[in-house]
C-alpha angles and dihedrals in degrees: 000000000000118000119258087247091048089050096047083052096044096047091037088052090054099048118092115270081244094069116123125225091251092056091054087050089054099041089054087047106059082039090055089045092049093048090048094048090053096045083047088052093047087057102043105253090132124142121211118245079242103055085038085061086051105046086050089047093052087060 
């Protein structure tokens, strides 16, 4: 597994010269979520689709 400084690199190199820093930050961000999701799934901390309905529904 490449490093998170290897990945922001390697996703900022292969995005066009035109990109605006607001794209790059987004882009980062939505990497550093999904990261986060799958280490959060390795280690259990998974909601139903069931209990995600309920917990909409409560708001």
């Amino acid at each position: 597994m490449e490093s998170l400084k290897q990945e922001a690199i390697n996703v900022i190199s292969k995005m066009p010269d035109t990109a605006e820093i607001d794209d790059i930050m987004h882009r980062l961000y939505v990497i550093d979520k999904v990261r986060k999701g799958r280490e959060a799934v390795k280690r259990g901390e998974v909601v139903s689709i069931e209990e995600l309905k309920k917990e909409i529904e409560s708001w």
